[in-house]
Every structure is written in C-alpha cells, then in structure tokens.
C-alpha positions in Angstrom: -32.2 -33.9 8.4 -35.8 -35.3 8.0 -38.4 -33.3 9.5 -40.3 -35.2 12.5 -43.0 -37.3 11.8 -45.4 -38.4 14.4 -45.2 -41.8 16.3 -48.8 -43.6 16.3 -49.3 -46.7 18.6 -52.4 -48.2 19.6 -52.8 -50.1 22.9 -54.7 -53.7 22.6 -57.3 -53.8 25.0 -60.3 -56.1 24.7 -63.4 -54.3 24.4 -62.0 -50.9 24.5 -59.8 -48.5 27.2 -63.4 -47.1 28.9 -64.1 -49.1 32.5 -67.3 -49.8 31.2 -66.6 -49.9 27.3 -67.2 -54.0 27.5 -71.0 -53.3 28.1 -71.4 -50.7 25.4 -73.6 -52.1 22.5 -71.1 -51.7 20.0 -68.1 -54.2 21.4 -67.4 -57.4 21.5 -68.4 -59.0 25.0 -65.8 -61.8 24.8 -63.3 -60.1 23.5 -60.3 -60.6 25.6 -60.4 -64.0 25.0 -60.8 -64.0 21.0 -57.3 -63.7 18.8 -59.4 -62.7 15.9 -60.9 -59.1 17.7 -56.7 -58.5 18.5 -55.8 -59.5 14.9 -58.5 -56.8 13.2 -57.2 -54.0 16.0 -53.7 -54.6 14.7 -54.5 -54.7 11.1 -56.4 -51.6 11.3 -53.9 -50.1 13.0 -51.0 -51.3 10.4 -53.1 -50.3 7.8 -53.5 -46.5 9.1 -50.2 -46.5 9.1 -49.5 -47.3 12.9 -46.0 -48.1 13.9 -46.8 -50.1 17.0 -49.5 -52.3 18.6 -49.2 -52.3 22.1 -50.0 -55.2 24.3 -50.5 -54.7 28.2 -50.3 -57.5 30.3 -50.8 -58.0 34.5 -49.5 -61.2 36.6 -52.8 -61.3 38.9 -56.6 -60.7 39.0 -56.9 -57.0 40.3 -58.1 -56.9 44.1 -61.4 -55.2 44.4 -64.4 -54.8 46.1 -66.7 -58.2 46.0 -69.0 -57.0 43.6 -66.3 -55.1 41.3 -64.2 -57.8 41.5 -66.2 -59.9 38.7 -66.5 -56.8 36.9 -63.8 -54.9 36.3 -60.6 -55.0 34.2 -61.5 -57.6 31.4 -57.8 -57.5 30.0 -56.4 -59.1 33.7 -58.8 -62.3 32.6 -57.4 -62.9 28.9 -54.5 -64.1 26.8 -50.5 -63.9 28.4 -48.4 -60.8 26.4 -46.1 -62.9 24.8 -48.3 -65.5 23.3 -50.6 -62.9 22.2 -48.0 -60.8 20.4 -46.8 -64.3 18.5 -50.4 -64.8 17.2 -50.5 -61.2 16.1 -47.0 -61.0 14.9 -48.1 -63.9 12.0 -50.9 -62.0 11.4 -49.3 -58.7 10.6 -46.6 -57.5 7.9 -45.4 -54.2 9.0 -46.4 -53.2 12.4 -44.7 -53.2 15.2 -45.9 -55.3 18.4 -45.0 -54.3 22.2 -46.1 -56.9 24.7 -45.3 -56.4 28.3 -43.1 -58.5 30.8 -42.3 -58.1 34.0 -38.7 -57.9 35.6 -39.7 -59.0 39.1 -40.7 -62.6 38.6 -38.7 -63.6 35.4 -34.9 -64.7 34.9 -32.9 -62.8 32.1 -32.2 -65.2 30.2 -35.3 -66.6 29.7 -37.3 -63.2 28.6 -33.8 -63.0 26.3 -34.9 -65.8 24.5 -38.9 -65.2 24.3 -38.1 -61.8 22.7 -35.1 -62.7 20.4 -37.7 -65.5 19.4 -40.2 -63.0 18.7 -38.0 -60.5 17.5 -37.1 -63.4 14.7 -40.8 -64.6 14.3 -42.0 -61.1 13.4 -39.1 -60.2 11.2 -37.8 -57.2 13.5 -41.0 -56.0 14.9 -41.3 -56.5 18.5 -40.5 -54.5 21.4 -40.8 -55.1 25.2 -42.3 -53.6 28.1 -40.4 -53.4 30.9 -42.7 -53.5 33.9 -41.7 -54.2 37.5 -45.0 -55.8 38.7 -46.3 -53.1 41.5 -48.9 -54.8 42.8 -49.3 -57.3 46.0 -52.0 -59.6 44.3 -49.2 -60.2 41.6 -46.7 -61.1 44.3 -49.3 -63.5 46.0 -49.3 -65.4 42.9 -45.4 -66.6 43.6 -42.7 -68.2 46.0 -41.0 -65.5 48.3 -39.0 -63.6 45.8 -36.8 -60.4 45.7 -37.3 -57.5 47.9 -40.6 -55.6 46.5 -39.8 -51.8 47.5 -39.9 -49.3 44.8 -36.4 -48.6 44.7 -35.8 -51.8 45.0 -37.6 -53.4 42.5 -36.3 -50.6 39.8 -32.8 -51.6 41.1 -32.8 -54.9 39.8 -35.0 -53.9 36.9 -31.7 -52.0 36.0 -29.5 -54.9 36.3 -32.0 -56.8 34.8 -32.4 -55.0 32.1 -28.8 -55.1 31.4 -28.5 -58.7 31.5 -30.6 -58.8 28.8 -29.0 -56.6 26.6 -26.1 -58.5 27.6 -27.0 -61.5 26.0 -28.9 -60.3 22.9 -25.5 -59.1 21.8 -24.2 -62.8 21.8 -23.9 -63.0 18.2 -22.7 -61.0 15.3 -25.4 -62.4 12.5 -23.2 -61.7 10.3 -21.0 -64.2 10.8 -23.2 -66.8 10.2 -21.8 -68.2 6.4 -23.7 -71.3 6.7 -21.6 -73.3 3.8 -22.5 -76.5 2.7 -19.4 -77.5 0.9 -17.2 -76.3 3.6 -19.4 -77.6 6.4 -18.7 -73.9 8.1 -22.1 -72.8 9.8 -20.9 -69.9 11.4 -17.4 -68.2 11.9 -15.4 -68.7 15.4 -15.3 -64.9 16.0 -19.4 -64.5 15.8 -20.3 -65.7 19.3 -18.9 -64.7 22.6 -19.8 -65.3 25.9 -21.3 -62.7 27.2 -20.6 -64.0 31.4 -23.0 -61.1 33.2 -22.2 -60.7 37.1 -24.4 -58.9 39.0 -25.7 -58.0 42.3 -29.1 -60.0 41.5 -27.9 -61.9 38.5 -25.5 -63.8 36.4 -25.8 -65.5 33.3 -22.8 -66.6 31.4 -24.5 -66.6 27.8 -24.1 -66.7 24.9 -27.7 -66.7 24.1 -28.9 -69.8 21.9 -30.6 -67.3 19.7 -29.4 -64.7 17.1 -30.4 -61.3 16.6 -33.0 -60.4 13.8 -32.6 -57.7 11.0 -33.4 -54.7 13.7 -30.5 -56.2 16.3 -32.0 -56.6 19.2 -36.0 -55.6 20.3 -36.8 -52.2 21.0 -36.9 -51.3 24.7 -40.3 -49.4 25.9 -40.3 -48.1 29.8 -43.8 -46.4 31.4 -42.8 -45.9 34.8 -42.8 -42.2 34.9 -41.3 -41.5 38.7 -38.0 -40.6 39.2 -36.5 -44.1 39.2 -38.8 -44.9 36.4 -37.5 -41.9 34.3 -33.6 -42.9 35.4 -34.4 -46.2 34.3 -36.0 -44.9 30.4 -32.9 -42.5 30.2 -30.5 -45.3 30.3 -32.3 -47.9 28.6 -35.4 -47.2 26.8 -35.9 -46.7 23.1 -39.6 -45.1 23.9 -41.0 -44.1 27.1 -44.5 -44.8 27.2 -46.2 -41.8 29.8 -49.5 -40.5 31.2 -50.3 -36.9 31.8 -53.2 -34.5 31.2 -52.4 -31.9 30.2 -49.8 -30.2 27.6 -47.7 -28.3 30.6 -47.2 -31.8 32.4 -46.3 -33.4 29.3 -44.2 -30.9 28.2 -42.1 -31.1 31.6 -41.8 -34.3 31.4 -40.6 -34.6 28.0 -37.9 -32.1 28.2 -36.6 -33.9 31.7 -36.8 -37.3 30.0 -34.4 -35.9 26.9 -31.9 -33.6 29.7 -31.7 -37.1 31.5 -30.8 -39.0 28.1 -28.5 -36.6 27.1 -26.8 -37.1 30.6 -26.5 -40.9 30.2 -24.6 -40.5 27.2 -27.0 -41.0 24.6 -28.9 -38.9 21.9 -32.4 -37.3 22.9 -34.0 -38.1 19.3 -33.1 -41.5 20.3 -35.4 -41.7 23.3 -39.3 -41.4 22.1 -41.2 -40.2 24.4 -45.3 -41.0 23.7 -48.2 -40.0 25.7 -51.5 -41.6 25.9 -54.2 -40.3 24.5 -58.0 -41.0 25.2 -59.7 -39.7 22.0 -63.6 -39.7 21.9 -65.0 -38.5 18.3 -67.6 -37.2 17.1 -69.0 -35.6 13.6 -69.8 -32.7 15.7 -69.1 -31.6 19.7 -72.3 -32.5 20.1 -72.0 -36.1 19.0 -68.6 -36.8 20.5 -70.3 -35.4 24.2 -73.1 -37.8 23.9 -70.7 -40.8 22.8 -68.8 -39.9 26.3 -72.1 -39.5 28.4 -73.9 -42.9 27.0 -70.1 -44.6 28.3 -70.1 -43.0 31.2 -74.0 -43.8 31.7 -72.9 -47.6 31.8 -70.1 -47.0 34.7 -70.9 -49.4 38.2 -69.9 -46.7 40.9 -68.3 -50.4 42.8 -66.5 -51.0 39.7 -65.0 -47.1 38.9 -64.1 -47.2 42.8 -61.9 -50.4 42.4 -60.6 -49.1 39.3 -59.7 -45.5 41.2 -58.3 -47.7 44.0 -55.8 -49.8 42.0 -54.7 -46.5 40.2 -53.9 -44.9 43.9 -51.6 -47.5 44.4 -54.2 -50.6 45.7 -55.5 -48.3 48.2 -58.2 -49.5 50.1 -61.2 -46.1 50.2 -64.0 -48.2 52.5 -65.1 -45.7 54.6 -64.2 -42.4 52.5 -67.2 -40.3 52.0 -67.1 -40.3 48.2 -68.6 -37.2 48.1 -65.8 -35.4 49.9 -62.2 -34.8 48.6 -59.6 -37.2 48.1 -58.1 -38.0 51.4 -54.2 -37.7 52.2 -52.7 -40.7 50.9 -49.5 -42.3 52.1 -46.9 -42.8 49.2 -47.4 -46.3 47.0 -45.3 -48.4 47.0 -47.1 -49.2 43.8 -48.0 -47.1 40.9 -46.2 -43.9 42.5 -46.1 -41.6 39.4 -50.0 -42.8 38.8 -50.8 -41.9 42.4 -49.1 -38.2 42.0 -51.2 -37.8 38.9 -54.3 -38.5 40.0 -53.6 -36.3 43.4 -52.7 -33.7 41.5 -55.8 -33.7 39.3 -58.2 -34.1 42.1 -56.9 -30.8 43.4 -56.7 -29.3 40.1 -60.2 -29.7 39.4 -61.4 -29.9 42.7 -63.0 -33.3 42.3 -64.5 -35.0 45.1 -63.8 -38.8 45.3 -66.6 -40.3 43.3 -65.9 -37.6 40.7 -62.4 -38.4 40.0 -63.4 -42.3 40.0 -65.9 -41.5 36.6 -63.3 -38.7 35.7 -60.6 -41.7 34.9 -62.9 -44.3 34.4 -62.1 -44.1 30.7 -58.0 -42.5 30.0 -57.5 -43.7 33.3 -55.5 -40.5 34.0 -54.1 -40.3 31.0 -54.9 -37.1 28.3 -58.9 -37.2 27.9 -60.4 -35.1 24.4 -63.6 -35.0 23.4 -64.5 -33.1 20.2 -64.5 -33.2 16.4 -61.4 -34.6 14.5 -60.6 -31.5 13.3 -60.3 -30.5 16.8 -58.3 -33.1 17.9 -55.9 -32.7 15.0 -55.3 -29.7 15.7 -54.7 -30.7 19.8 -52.2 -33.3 18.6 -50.7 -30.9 16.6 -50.3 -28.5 19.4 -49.0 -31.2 21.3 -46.0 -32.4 19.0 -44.7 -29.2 17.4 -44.2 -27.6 21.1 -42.1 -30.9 22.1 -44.4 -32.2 24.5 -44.4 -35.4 22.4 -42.5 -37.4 20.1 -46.2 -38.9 19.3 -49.6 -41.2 21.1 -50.3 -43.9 22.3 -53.7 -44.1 21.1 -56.3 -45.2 24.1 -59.6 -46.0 21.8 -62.6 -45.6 24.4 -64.1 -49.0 22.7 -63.2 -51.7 19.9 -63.4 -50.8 16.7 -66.0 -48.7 17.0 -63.6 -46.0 19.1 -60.2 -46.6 17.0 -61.8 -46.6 13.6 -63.4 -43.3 14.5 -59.5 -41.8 15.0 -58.6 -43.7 11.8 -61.0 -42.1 9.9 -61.6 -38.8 11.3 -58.3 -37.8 12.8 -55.3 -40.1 10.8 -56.3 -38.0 7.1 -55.8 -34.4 8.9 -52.6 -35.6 10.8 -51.7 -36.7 7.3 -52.7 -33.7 5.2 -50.8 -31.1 7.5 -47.8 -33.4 6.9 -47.4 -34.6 10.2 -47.5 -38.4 9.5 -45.5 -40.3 7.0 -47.1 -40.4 3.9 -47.5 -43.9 3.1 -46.8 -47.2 4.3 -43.6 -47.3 5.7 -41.5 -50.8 5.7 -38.2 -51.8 7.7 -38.1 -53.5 10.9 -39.7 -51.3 14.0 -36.3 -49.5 14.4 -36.2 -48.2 11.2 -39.7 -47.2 11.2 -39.4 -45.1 14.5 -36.2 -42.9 13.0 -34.1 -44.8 15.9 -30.2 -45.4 15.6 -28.4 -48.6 14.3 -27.7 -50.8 17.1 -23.9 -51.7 16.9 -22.7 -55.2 18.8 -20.7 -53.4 21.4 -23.1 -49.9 21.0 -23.9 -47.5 24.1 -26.6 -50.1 25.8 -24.0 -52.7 25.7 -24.4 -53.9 29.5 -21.8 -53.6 32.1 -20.9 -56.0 35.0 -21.9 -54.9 38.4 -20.4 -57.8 40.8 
C-alpha cells in the first residue's frame, strides 16, 4: 500500500484570504473581477503540484454595517462559481477545480448537467461544493422557497444530493460505439432512466450528458456540524473543515472517518482537509511584521461585519467591543462557525474587538505565523498524527502570500517525502488516491418517496 501523500488545495480568492488583504500594496485592487489574476493563482498552484483550486462562491451581498457594507468581502462582488471554474478549467492541464453551488435554490438536474458539463470540459477535473446557502440576504434574493431551518435545509441537501448522483450514473460511457458504418451511436443497454422520487424532488433522467474519464465529479462538503458531518459521511469525497488547533482537528477527523466507516464506506475514501492561514517569513521576525502591516490596514466597521456574518449574521450594535463575547442564541446559519469562534473567544479570553482582528485574516480557521521551516514542520505534525488527510491553503494575499508557501514551504513538504514527487496526471480522482466509481457503486442514490 502507498504511503500517504499530502492533499494541497488552494482556495481562489481575489486579492487574498486577509479582510483587509485587498488594500495591501502588493495585490491586485480589481481582482475579483479579472479571469487572468484567477488563471496565474491556478497555474501556480498546478505547477507546485496542487491537486485542487478551490472556488468559493455566495448568492447575496453580505449584510453589514453602512460603512462596512462597501468594504468588505470583495469575492461576494465578482464572477459566479461555475463560470469561473469553466474559464479556469481551459486554462489549466492537471489541476483540479472545486467551485461551489448551493442546494437550497437550484433543481437537481440542472446542477447535474453544469457539473457533468464541466466535468467533460476539464477532462475529469472538477469537483463541487455542496453548500446549503445559510444566510437571509441570500434568501432575499428569491421567490418563497423551501423551509430554511438548519435541519431542514441539510435534509433536502441529502436528497438533493442524491438526486444528483442519481442522474450522473445515467450512462455507462462505455457503451457509446459510435459506428459509422453501422449507424450504432451507442448500445441500447448504456442509458437507463434513472426516475428519482423524493420527498423534495423527482427527476426521471436520464441525464443528457455522459460521464467523463473520472465518472462523475468529486463531491466536497464544509459544513462541519453534526448534520453537516452526517451529510460528508455519506456523500462527500473531501470534507473541507475549519479548526485551530491540532486537538480540534484531530477530533474531528477521527469522528468524520468512525461516521464513514458507519455509512458503509472506506475512511481513506473520505479526505478530510483543513484550512490553513500561512503567513511567511525568511525569519519570525519577518513573518510577524508581514502579519502586523495586514492587520495595520483592518477598518474596525469592516472586521465587525466580517465577525458578525461568521456568528451566524448576528447583529453586535450595542456590544461594548471591549468586553467579552456575549451569549449568543444558536444560528440558524453558520452553526459549526459560530461554535468555533465561541469557543475561541473563551479560550483565549478575547474580548469582542479582539476576536474581530483575531479572524480577520483565517477567519477561524488554523492561523501560523513563522518561517517555512516552521511551518513544515507544523504541517507535518498535523498529517502524520491524523488530524489531516492535507490543506486547504488560505494565502493571506495574491500572489504575494501563496508564492511565499510555494517557495518556502512546498520544497520541505517535498524533501521529507510528504508530497508526491512530481507532477502527477489522471483525472482529480486519481490524483487524490480516491476509489473507482462503479455505475451502481455505494453512492448510487436511493428513492425516498
């Protein structure tokens, strides 16, 4: 059995992951609406020897205070997941591309298609992430629609989700003999109808699109409550996560696996990566003052608004910000975000302006600041004790922030044998070590009328 190799994705953001990155001298100010800054993340990235390019996407501008609101969160203002991940899919050769879509205000068979079609346009390269749109200012933006409790929206992002599968396993590609002389295009026994019943959906398929090399696109899931963890143990090929420190992660990771293992699956075959806000620097020193000149651009409006959203769209008018973070009641929202930030204003016994700059750059995620050689060695830590299958890499700014990790970090990783050693080609399945999908495999979906 091959010895584990660590997963490296980078998450497409404009100007970098820092709240106030977009200001630093260094980025791009227009950057979430140029394909080219996205195309030279990606290739970077590809070249390094990435296996995915991640690209977050949100169905609303973020509610905020009236001066944050023109601030804050230049991703909400530029280009829709999809069509991004098309753009960069022709621009790429081996990387793989993630772009997120929601479950609450799509149909099945519609997201089928979009990512069978992109799943075909990338040759095998494209995953999706499953998000079930938290926020009110998302639901504003469309007719009354399904019931928007947590439980409730993870419910039908269940069926959803199998739906979907449903019809991605239309077609067996191959039975597809296209022959000219005998005017046979494809066999009788290569398409069947798939006729999903659910609770919140049908769709009697087949799909009008075939699978590409990898079978169907990889699933990613980042909801990290317990519905959100039930949800990644059936379904999800990688389980995107945020935590800050190792003993969290760890946790979490071995409860993800126990809860694969229960669903019938194998753990290997659920990848569980955390993010990871890296800031780096020749020397401490250096990768200190890097942090303190970003955090020197921070509006307190705008890091309030950002805190805020990350609560669960919480509104903290009137909370002495110099005082501890009040009792909050439980989101509807981000719920597992909520818990983590809670739990980390207590931890370090941050008052509430405090924990708005602490996240204002990983945005609760894992924060290290040091020397490559010390992060290395942290990621190392971090892997060989199973709290991670590998990162999601959180740059603080664009390039300037991921090229430093490239550099700097990617050549230890490399030397101590912890990444592959070279470029690595196959469709993103392949690359990540996951199982062959079979056309009636364990995802295959299941009624539910």
């Amino acid at each position: 059995m091959p010895a584990r190799k660590i997963v490296l994705g980078t998450i497409l953001y404009p100007s970098g992951h820092h709240v106030a990155a977009w200001r630093a001298p260094s980025t791009q100010v227009d950057a979430n609406i140029s394909v080219g800054h996205y195309v030279s993340a990606a290739r970077a990235a590809e070249a390094a020897g990435f296996e995915i390019a991640f690209i977050s996407d949100r169905l609303g501008v973020p509610k905020g205070r009236a001066e944050a609101l023109r601030r804050i969160d230049e991703w909400s203002h530029g280009f829709e997941a999809l069509t991004l991940a098309s753009a960069v899919a022709m621009a790429t050769e081996t990387i793989g591309i993630v772009a997120t879509a929601s479950t609450t205000f799509n149909e099945p068979y519609n997201l089928a298609r979009q990512f069978a079609s992109l799943d075909l346009i990338s040759d095998g390269r494209i995953g999706w992430n499953i998000v079930t749109s938290s926020l009110q200012q998302e639901s504003d933006n469309f007719n009354a629609g399904p019931d928007f409790d947590h439980a409730a929206r993870y419910d039908r992002a269940g069926e959803f989700v199998e739906a979907v599968l449903s019809l991605w396993q239309s077609w067996d590609p191959g039975g597809f003999v296209r022959d000219k002389k005998t005017g046979v295009f494809f066999k009788p026994d290569a398409v069947k109808n798939t006729d999903y019943q659910g609770r919140h959906f049908r769709s009697k398929g087949p799909l009008n699109i075939i699978p590409s090399r990898q079978g169907r696109p990889l699933l990613v899931q980042a909801g990290s409550s317990d519905a959100g963890k039930a949800l990644a143990a059936r379904t999800a090929d990688v389980v995107f996560t945020a935590h800050s420190d190792i003993v969290s992660a760890r946790g979490f990771y071995q409860d993800v696996k126990k809860r694969a293992a229960a669903s019938g699956r194998q753990a290997d075959d659920v990848l569980v990566l955390p993010g990871i806000f890296p800031v780096v620097g020749k020397t401490r020193m250096e990768a200190e003052d890097k942090y303190a000149a970003l955090q020197d651009l921070i509006q307190p409006d705008v890091a309030l608004s950002l805190l805020e959203t990350y609560l669960g769209d919480v509104d903290l008018s009137g909370i002495d910000i110099d005082g501890p973070l009040p009792d909050l009641p439980v989101s509807n929202s981000i719920r597992s975000r909520q818990t983590l930030l809670n739990d980390l204003a207590r931890k370090e016994s941050l008052s509430v302006g405090a924990l708005a700059r602490r996240i204002a750059g990983a945005r609760g995620h894992w924060q290290i600041i040091g020397t490559a050689e010390d992060i290395a060695s942290e990621i190392e830590d971090w892997f060989t004790s199973r709290a991670a299958d590998g990162f999601m890499l959180l740059p603080p700014t664009f390039p300037a922030g991921q090229d430093d990790f490239i550099a700097g970090v990617v050549p230890l990783l490399r030397e101590r044998g912890l990444l592959n050693p070279g470029k690595v080609v196959g469709s993103l399945r392949e690359r990540l070590g996951l199982s062959k999908i079979a056309r009636s495999g364990p995802n295959h979906a299941r009624n539910r009328a």
